[in-house]
C-alpha positions in Angstrom: 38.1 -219.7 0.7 35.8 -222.3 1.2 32.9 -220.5 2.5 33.6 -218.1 -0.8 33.6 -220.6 -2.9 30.1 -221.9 -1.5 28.7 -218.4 -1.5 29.4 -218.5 -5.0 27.7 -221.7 -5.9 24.7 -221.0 -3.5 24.2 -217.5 -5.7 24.5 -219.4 -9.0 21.9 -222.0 -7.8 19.4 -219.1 -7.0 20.1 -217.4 -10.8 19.2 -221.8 -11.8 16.4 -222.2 -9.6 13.8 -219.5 -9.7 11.0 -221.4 -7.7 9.6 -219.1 -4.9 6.7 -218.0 -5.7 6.7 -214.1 -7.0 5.4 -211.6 -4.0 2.4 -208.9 -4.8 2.2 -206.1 -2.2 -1.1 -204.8 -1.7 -1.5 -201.5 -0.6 -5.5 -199.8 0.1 -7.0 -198.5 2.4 -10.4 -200.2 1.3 -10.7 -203.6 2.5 -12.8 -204.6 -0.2 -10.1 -203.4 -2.6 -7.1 -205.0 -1.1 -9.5 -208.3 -0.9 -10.2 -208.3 -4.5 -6.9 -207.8 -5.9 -5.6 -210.1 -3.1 -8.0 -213.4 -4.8 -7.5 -212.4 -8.1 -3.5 -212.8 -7.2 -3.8 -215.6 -5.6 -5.8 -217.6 -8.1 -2.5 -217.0 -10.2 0.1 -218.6 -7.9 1.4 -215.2 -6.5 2.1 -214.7 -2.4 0.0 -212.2 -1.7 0.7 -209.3 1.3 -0.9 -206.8 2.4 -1.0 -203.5 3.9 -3.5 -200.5 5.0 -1.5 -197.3 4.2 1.5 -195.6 3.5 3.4 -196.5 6.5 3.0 -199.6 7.0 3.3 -200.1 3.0 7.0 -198.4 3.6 7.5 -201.4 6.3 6.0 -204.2 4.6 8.6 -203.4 1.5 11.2 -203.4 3.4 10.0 -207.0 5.6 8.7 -209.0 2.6 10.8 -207.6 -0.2 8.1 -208.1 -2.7 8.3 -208.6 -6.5 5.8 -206.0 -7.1 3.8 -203.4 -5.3 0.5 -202.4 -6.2 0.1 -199.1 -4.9 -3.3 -197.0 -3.9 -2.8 -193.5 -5.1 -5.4 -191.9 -2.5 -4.9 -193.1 1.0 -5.0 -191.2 4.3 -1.4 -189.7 5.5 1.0 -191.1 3.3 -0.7 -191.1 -0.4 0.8 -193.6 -3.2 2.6 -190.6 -4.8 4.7 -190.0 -1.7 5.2 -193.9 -1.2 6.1 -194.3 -4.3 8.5 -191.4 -4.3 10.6 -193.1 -0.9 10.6 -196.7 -2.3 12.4 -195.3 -5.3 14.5 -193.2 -3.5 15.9 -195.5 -1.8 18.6 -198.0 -3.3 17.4 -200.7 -1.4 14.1 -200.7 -3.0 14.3 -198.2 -6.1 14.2 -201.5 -8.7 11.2 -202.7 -6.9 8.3 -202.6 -9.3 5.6 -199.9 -8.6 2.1 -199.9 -10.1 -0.3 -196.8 -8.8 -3.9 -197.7 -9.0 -6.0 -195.0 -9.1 -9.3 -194.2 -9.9 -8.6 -191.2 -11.8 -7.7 -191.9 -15.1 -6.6 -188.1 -16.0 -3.3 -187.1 -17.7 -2.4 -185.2 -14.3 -1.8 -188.3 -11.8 -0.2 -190.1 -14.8 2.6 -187.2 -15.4 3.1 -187.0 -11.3 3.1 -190.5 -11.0 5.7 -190.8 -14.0 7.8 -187.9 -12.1 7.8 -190.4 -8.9 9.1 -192.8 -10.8 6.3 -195.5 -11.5 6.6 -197.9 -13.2 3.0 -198.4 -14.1 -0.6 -197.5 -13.7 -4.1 -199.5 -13.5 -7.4 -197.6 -13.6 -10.0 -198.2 -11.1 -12.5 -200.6 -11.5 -9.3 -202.5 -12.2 -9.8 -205.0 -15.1 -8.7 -208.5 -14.2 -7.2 -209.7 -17.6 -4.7 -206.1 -17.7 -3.7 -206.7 -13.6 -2.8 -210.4 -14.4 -0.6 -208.9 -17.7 0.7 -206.0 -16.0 2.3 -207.8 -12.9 3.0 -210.7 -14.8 5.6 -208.5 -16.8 7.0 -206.5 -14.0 7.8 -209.9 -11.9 9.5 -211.2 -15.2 11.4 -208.2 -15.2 12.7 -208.1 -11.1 13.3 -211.7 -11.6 15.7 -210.2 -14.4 17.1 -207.7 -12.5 17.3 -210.0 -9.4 19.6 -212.6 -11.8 21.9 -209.9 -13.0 22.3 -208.5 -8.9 22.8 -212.1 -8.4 25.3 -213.0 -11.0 27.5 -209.6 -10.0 27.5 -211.0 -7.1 29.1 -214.1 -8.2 31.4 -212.5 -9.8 32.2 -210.3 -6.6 32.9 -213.0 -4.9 35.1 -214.5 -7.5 37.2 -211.4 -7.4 38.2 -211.7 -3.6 39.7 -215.1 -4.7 41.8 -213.5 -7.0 44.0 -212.4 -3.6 44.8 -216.2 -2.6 46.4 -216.7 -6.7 48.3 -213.2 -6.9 49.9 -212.8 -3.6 48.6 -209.9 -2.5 47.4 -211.9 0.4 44.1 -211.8 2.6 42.3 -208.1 2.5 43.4 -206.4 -0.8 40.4 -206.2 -2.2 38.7 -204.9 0.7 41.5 -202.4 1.6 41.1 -201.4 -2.1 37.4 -200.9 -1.6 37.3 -199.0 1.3 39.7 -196.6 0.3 38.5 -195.8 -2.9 35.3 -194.9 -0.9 36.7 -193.1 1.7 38.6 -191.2 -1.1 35.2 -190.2 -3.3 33.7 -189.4 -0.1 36.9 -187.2 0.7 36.9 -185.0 -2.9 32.8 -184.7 -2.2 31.4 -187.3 -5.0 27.9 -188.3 -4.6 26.8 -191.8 -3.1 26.2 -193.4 -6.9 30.0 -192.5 -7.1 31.4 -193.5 -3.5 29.4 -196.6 -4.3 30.9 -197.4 -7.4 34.2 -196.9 -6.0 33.8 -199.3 -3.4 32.4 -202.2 -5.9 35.7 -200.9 -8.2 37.5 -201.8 -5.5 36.6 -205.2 -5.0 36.9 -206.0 -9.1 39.6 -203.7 -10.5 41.8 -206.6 -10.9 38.9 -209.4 -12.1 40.5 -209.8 -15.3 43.9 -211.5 -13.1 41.5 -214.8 -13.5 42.5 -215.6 -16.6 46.2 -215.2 -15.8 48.3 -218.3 -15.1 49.2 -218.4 -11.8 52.8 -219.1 -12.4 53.5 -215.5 -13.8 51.4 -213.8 -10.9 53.4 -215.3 -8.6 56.9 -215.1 -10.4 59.5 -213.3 -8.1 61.9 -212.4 -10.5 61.0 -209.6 -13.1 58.4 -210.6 -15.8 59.4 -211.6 -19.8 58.0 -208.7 -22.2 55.6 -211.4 -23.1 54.2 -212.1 -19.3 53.8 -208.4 -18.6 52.2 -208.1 -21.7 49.7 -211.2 -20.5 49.1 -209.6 -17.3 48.4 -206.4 -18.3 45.5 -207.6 -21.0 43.5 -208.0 -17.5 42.2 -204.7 -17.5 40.7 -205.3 -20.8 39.8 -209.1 -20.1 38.0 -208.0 -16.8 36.0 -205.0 -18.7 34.5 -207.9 -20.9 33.4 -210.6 -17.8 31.3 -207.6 -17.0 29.6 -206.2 -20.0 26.8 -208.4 -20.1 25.9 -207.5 -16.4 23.4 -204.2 -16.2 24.2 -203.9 -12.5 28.0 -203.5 -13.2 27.9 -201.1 -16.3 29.2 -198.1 -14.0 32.4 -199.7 -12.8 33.4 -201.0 -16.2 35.3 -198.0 -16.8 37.3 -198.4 -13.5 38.6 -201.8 -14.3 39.9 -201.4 -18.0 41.3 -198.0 -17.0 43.0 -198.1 -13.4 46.2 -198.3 -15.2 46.3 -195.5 -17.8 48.2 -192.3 -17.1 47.7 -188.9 -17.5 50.4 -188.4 -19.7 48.9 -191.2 -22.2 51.9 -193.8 -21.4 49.5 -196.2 -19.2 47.3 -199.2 -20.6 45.4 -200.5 -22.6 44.3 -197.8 -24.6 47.1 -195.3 -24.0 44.6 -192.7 -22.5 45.1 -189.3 -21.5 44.1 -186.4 -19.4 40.5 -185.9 -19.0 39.8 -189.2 -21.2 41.2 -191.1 -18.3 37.5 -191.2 -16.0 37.9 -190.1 -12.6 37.1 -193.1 -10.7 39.7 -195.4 -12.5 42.0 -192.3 -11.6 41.1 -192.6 -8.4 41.3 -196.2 -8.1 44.8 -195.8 -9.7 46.0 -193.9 -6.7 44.6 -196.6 -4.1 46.2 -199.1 -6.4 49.4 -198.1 -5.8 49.6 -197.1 -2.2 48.3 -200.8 -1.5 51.2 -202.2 -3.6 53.8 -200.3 -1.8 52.5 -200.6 1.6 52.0 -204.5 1.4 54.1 -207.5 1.4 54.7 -209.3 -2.0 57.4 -212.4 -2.7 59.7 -209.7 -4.1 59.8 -207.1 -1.2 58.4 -206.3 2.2 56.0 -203.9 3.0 56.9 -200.2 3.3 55.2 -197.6 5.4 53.0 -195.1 4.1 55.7 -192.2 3.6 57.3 -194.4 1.6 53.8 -194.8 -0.1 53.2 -191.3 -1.1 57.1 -190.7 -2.1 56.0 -192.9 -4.8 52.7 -191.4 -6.0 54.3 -187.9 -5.8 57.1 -189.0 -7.8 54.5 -190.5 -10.1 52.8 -186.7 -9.8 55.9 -185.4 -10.8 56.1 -187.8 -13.7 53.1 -186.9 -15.4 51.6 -190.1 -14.2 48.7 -189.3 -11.6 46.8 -186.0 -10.8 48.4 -183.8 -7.7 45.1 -182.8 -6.6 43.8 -187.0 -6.0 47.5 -187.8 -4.4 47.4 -185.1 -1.8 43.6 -185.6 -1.0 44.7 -189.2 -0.3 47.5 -187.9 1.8 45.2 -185.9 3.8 43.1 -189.2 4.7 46.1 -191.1 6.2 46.8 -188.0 8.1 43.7 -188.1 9.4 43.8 -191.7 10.2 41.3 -192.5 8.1 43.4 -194.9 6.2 45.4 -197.3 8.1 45.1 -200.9 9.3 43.7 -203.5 7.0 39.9 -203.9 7.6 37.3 -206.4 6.3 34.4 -204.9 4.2 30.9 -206.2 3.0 30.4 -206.7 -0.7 27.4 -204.5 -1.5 
């Protein structure tokens, strides 16, 4: 917990203290080109790298992470649309700024360059008042984007502590995350989805922070008024994440893991289709962890036991058939078993 804990104050410190200088990436295959743009940089404060063509462009992004790449639209092998076109296919590098200089200034390199996914253009000769602008703005904005990554990541890490304070004990969340993934991956969602799922995983249950410990950890059953407290964590954990940009696509996973098909769940009595699939599928994770670990209350039961229950939630109108046996086909595959430890993305 202590190591969490610092984690989390190390990644608040770095959304406080934003004093590395910003990183331009270079890419030409003139040398007088790159040594232009690399002084005019400079001058500015910026940590300047370079590189000679598409490859090594592809490598230096990945080395030196920059804030911005300024991108050469006709090079040898690799041109700057193709470039372009990897970094932002990639999710490690798709929110990295890209600029394509070119020195064609028609409509036709700005509409492929748009269908690449830049995120600007500069003319050659390039003007030295619009470079300083341009980058200027698209380092403000991946400093942006780099505060919100960094302040879902806080609140990642918040949510693993949520297991030492409930009693689910050391792994839930992980268990929970991997899964949820391995069940997207089993009813053929995309990655976007799988992803999702996993980072649902970790912070379905966020909203448990603002519940007292004492009723998370009461053995005996719950007062009308504590269930009611715990179950407003679905919506309380919706709103800790509205404001981050980066967390958008699980909101609907948290504040919904708990509604039913037949509109009895919570909180907004959902049902059917209304209920999203991921917070469905979630749901069904959910409970299979419940059963299958130890609480004050109960020990753990097996994973028969497990799937008795989701069927007879199936039966109930509860949960879809189609999520509970896809799930059941995973454990019988042995590709849900033994706790195991998992990397928040």
């Amino acid at each position: 917990m202590a190591s969490e804990t610092a984690a989390a104050l190390t990644a608040l410190a770095n959304i406080q203290l934003q004093t590395k200088p910003a990183t331009v990436l270079v890419v030409d295959d003139d040398e007088s080109a790159r040594h232009l743009l690399a002084r005019l940089l400079s001058r500015q404060g910026y940590t300047v790298e370079s590189a000679v063509d598409g490859v090594s462009a592809l490598e230096a992004v990945q080395e030196s992470e920059p804030d911005v790449v300024l991108l050469d639209v006709m090079m040898p092998g690799l041109d700057g649309f193709e470039v372009c076109r990897r970094l932002k296919g990639d999710p490690a590098t798709r929110l990295t700024p890209v600029v394509l200089v070119t020195g064609a200034n028609d409509q036709a390199h700005r509409v492929e360059g748009l269908v690449v996914g830049a995120d600007d253009f500069l003319a050659k000769p390039v003007d030295t008042y619009e470079l300083l602008a341009r980058v200027g703005a698209l380092v403000r904005l991946k400093r942006y984007t780099d505060d919100l990554d960094c302040a879902a990541s806080i609140i990642m890490t918040l949510s693993v502590m949520i297991e030492t304070r409930d009693g689910h004990g050391d792994g839930h969340c992980h268990r929970m995350a991997n899964h949820a993934a391995a069940l997207g991956r089993q009813l053929g969602l995309d990655v976007d989805d799988v992803q999702d799922l996993h980072r649902g995983g970790f912070l379905h249950d966020i909203g448990m922070l603002a519940i007292p410990e004492e009723i998370l950890r009461k053995a005996q059953t719950l007062e009308p008024a504590e269930f009611e407290r715990v179950k407003s964590h679905t919506v309380i954990g919706d709103e800790l994440c509205a404001y981050l940009r980066s967390l958008q696509a699980v909101r609907p996973i948290i504040r919904s893991h708990h509604e039913r098909l037949d509109g009895s769940g919570y909180p907004d009595h959902l049902a059917g289709d209304a209920i999203p699939l991921l917070a469905q599928i979630t749901h069904v994770v959910d409970v299979y962890d419940a059963v299958t670990t130890r609480r004050a209350y109960r020990e753990a039961r097996s994973a028969t036991e497990a799937l008795d229950v989701l069927r007879h939630q199936v039966a109930q109108g509860w949960v879809a058939g189609a999520l509970v046996e896809a799930f059941a086909d995973l454990i019988a595959q042995g590709k849900v078993g033994a706790p195991e430890r998992s990397e928040i993305p």
